[in-house]
C-alpha positions as CSV (number, residue, x, y, z in Angstrom):
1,X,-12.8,-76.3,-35.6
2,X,-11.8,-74.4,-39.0
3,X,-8.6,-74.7,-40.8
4,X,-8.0,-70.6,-39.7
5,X,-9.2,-71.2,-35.9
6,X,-6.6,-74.3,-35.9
7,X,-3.7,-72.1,-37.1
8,X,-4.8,-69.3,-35.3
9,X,-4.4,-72.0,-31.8
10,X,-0.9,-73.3,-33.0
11,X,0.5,-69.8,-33.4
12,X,-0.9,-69.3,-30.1
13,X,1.0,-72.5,-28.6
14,X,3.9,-71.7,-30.3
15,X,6.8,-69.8,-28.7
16,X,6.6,-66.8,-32.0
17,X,2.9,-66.5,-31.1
18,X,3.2,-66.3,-27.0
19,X,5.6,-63.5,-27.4
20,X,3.3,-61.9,-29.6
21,X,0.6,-62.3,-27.3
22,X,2.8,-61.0,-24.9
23,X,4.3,-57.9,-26.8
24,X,0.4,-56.9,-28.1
25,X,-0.8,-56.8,-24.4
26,X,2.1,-55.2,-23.0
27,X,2.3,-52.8,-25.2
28,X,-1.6,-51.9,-24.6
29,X,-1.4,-52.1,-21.2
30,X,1.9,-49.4,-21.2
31,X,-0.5,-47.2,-22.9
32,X,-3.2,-47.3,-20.6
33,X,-0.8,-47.2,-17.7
34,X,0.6,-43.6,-18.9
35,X,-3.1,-42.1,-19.5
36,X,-3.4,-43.0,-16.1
37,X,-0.1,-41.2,-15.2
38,X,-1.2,-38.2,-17.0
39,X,-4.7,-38.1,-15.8
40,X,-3.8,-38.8,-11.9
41,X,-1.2,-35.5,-12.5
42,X,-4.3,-33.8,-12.5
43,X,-4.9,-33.8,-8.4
44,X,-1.9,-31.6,-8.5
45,X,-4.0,-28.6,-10.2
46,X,-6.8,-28.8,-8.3
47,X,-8.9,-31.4,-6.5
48,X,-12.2,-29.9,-8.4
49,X,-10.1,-30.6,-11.6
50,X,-9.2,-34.1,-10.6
51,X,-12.9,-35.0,-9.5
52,X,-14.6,-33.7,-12.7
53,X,-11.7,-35.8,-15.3
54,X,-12.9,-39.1,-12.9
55,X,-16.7,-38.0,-13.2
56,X,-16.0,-37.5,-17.0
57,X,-14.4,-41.3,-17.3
58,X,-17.4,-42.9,-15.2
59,X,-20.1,-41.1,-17.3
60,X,-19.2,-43.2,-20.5
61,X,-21.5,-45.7,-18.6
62,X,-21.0,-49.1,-20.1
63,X,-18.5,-47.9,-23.0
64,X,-16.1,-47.7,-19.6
65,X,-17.5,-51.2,-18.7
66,X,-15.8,-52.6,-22.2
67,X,-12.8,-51.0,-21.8
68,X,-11.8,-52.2,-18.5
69,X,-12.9,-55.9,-19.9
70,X,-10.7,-55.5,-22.0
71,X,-7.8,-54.1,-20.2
72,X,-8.2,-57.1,-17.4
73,X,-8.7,-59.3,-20.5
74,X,-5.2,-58.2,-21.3
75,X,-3.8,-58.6,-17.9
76,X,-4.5,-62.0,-17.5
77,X,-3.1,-62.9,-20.8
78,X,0.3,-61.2,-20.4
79,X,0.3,-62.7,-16.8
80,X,-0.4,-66.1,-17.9
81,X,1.8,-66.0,-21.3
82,X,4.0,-64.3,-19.4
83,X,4.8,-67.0,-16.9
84,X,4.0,-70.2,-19.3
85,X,6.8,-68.8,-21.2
86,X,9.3,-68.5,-18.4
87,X,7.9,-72.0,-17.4
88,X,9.3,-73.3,-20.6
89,X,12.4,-71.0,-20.6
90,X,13.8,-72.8,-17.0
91,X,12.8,-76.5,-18.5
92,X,14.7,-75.9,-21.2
93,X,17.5,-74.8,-20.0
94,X,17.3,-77.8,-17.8
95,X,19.5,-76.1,-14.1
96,X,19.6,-72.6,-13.2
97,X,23.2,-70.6,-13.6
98,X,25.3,-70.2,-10.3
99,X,25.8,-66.7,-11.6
100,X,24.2,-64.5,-13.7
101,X,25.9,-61.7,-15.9
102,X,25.0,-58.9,-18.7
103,X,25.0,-60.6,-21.9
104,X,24.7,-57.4,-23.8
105,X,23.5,-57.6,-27.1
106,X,21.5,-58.8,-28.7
107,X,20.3,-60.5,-25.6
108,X,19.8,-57.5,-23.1
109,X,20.4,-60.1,-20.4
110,X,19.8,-57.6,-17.4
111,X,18.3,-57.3,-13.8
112,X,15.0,-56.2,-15.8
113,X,15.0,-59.2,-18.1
114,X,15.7,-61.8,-15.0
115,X,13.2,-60.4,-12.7
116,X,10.2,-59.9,-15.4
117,X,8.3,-62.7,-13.9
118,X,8.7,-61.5,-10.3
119,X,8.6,-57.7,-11.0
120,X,5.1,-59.2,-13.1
121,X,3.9,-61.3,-10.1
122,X,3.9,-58.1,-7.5
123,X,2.6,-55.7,-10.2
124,X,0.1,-58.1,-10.6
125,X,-1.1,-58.5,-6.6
126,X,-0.6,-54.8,-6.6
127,X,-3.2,-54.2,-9.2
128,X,-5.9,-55.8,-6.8
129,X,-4.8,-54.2,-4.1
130,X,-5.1,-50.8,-5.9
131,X,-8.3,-51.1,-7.1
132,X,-10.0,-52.3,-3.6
133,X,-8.2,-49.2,-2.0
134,X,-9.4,-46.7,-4.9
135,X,-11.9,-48.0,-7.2
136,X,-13.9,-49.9,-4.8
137,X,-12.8,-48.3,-1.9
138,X,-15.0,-45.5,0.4
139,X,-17.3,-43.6,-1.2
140,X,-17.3,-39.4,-0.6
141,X,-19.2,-36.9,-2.3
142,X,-18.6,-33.3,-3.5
143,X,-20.4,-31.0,-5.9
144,X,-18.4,-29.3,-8.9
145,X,-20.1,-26.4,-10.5
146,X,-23.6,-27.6,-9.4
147,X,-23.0,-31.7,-10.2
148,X,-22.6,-33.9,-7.7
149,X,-19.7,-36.8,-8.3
150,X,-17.5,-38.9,-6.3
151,X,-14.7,-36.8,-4.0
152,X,-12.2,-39.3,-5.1
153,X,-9.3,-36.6,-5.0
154,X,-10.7,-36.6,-1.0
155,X,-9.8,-40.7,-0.7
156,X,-6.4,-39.9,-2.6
157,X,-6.2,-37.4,0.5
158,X,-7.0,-40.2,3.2
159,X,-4.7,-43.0,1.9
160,X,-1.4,-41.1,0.9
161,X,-1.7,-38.9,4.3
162,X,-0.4,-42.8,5.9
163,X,2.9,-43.5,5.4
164,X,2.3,-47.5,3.9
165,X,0.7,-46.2,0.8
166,X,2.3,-43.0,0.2
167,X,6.0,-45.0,0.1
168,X,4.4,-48.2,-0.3
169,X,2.7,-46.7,-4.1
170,X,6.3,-45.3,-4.8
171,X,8.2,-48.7,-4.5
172,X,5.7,-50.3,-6.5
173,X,5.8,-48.0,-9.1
174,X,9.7,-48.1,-9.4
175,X,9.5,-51.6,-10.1
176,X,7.1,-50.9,-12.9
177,X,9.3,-48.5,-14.2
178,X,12.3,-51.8,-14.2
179,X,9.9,-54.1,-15.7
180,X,9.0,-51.4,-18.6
181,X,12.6,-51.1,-19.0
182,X,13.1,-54.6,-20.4
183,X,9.4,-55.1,-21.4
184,X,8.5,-52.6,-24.5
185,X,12.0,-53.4,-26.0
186,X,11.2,-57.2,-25.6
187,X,7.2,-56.1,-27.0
188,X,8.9,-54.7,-30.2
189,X,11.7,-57.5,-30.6
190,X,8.6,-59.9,-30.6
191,X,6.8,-57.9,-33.0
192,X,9.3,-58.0,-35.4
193,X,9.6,-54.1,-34.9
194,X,12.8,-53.6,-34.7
195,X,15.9,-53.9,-36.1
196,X,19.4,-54.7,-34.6
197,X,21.2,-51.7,-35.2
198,X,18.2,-49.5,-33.3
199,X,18.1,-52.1,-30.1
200,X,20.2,-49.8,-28.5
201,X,18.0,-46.6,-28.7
202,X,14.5,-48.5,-28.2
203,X,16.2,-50.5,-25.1
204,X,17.0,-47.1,-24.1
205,X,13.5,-45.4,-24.7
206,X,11.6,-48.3,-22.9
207,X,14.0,-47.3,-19.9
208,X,13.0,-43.4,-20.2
209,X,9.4,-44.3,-20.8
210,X,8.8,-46.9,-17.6
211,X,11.2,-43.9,-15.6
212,X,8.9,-41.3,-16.5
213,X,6.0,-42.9,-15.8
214,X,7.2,-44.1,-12.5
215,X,7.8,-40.5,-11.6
216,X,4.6,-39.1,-12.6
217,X,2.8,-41.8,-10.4
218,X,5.5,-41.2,-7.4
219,X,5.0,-37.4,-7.5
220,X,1.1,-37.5,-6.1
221,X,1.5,-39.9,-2.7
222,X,4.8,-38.2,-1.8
223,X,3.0,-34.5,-2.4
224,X,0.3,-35.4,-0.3
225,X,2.3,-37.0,2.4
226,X,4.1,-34.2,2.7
227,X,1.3,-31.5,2.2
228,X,2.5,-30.1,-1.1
229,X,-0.8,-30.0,-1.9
């Protein structure tokens, strides 16, 4: 191995370069996860609408095919990192408290910042579970101004119209939103980012960022549930 490739698997190893690791992917998959937000909005316009912007995505053909290598690339490093570091957190620090409190700043010691691994963990079986129902789930078809594409806005129809996934997606999504909340502060503290005196406002935008995001995904199962559109 090279002199570059063995630094490059020591920073790695290190703690500095696992919460790098971990920053980098979060932070890319926060971005993915609010064009997906904004693109799902979309079935609230119209279902033609929502059906041509999916058509649009699945004719970049094997373009799309890198991307989502990439993103599950990502998810399986922050998951993995993710944990190893927790791992090495709890050893350690050798017993668990018998009670947990805010440790304000710097440390942001919060619900969001204990539960990371857990809130991870179901976001994590949640993300198969989304793409069987969705992605690989039924097929329908529908023609938009002559072409004919996938009715996926029709599926979004089927599974929010049952009461599991349209408060089941919600629930999910709010626990996103507290994982976000600790998560892109924690991705820019690792980074090297941010500075003390501005950990209160980018604590506080993470917060407003994973909140917003878990409304805009909330909004579409509860609308269709309750036939708002």
């Amino acid at each position: 191995m090279t002199r570059s490739g063995s630094k490059l698997r020591n920073l790695y190893r290190s703690p500095i370069g696992k919460k790098i690791v971990t920053g980098i992917t979060g932070l890319g998959l926060t971005v993915f996860v609010f064009e997906h937000m904004i693109g799902n909005l979309k079935f609230l316009f119209s279902d033609a609408g929502y059906n041509e912007y999916a058509h649009f995505l699945i004719s970049f053909g094997p373009l799309l095919w890198i991307v989502e290598i990439g993103l599950l690339i990502f998810v399986i490093f922050h998951i993995a990192v993710g944990i190893n570091i927790a791992i090495g957190k709890r050893r350690a620090r050798g017993t668990d408290y018998l009670k947990y409190e805010s440790a304000g700043a710097p440390s942001r010691q919060t619900i969001s910042s204990r539960s990371m691994v857990v809130t991870g963990a179901i976001l994590g079986v949640f993300l198969v579970f989304h793409l069987f129902s969705f992605k690989y789930g039924a097929y329908y078809e529908t023609t938009v101004n002559g072409v004919v594409m996938r009715d996926l806005a029709a599926l979004m129809r089927e599974k929010f119209a049952h009461p599991g996934y349209a408060f089941g997606y919600p629930a999910v999504v709010l626990l996103l939103a507290l994982h976000l909340r600790h998560g892109i502060w924690s991705a820019f503290q690792s980074l090297g980012a941010t500075k003390p005196s501005l950990t209160p406002i980018i604590y506080s935008i993470g917060g407003l960022i994973g909140l917003l995001i878990a409304v805009g995904f909330l909004i579409v199962p509860i609308a269709i549930y309750f036939g708002w559109v």
